[in-house]
C-alpha positions as CSV (number, residue, x, y, z in Angstrom):
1,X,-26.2,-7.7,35.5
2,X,-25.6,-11.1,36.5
3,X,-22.3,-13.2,36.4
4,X,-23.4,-15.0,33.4
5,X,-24.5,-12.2,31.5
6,X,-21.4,-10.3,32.2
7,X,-19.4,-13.0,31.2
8,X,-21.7,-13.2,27.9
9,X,-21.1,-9.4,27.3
10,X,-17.3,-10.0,27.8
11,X,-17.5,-13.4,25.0
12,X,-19.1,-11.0,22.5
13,X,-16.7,-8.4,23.6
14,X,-13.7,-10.2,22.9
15,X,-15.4,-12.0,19.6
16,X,-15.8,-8.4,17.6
17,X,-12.3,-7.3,18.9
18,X,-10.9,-10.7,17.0
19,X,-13.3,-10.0,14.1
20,X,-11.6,-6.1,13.9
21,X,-7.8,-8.2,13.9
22,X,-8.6,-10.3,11.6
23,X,-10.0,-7.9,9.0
24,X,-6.8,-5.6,10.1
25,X,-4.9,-8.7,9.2
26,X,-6.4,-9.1,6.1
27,X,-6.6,-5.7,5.1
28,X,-2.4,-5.8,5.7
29,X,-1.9,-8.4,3.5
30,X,-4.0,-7.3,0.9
31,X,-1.6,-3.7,1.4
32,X,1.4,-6.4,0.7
33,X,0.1,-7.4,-2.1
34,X,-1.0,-4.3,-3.6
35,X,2.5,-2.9,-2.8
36,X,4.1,-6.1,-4.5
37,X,2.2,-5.8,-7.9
38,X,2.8,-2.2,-8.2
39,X,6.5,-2.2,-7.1
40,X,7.1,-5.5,-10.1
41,X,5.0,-3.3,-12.8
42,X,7.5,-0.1,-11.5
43,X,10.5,-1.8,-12.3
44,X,9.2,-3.5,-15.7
45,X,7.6,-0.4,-17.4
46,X,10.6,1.4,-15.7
47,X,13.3,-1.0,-17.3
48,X,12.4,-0.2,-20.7
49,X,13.2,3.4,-19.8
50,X,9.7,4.5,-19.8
51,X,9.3,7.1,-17.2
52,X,12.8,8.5,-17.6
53,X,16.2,8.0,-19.4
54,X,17.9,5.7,-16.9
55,X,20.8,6.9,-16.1
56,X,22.6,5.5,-13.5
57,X,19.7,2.8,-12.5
58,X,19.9,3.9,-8.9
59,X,16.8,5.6,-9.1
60,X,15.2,2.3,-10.5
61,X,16.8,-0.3,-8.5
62,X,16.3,2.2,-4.9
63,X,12.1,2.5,-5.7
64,X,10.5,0.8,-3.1
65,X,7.0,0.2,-2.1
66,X,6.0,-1.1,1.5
67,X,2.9,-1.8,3.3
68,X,2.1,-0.4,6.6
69,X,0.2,-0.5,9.7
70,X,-0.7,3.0,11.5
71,X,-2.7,2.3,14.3
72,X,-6.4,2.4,12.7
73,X,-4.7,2.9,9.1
74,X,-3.4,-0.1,7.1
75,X,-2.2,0.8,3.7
76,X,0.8,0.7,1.2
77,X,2.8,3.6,-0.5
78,X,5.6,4.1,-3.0
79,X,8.0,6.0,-2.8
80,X,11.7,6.5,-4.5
81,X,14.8,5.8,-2.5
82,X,17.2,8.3,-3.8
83,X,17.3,11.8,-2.7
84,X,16.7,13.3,-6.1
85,X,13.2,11.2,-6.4
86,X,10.8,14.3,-6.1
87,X,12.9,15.8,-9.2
88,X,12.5,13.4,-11.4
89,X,8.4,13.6,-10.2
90,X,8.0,16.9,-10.6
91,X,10.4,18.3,-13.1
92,X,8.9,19.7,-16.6
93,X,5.8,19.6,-14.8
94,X,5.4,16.0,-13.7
95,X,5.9,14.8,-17.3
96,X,8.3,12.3,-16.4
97,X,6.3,11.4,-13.1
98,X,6.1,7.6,-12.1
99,X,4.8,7.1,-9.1
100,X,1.2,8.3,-9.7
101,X,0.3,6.3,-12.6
102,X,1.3,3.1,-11.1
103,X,-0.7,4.4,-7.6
104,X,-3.6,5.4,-9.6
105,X,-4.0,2.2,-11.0
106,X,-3.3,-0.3,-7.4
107,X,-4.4,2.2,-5.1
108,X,-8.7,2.0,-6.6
109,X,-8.0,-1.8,-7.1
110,X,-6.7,-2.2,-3.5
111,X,-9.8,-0.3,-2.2
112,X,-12.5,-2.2,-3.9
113,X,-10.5,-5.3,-2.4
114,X,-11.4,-4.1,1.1
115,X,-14.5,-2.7,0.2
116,X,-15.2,-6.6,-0.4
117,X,-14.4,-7.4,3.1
118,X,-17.0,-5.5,4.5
């Protein structure tokens, strides 16, 4: 190859590794966002006691939801902040269980959003 042409290879190089970033980026804030709506419907569903009998409101006010980038993988989770969190999940067989019915609900809507990116 010839000194232009490798300096056009390296131009379209460098212009799909900003594409990849800037989809990354995108996809991270859309992960923020996701995480945002689903912690705020949490805490307002949860505030009327609807998951389980509030007790101490540590378990409500120490939920937290945080998005995240992992190398290729750019996502969000929830998760609860007290050590008894998995209990109140998976005690009477998940009949009290929070966090999957506010994931199920964000976690298809936050896919189709990056579907739409690509």
């Amino acid at each position: 190859m010839k000194g232009t042409e490798m300096a056009d290879v390296r131009k379209v190089k460098q212009a799909i590794a900003n594409i990849y970033d800037r989809r990354k980026a995108a996809i991270y804030a859309l992960a923020l966002r996701y995480a945002a709506m689903a912690i705020n419907e949490f805490r307002e569903r949860q505030g009327a006691g609807e998951f389980w009998n509030n007790q101490s409101t540590q378990a409500l006010k120490r939920m937290f939801t945080k998005g995240f980038i992992d190398g290729d993988a750019v996502g969000f989770l929830m998760a609860h902040g007290v050590e008894y969190g998995p209990y109140l999940e998976l005690a009477n067989n998940a009949q009290n269980q929070s966090i999957l019915p506010i994931m199920s609900k964000y976690a298809p809507m936050f896919i189709a959003a990056v579907k739409k990116l690509y």
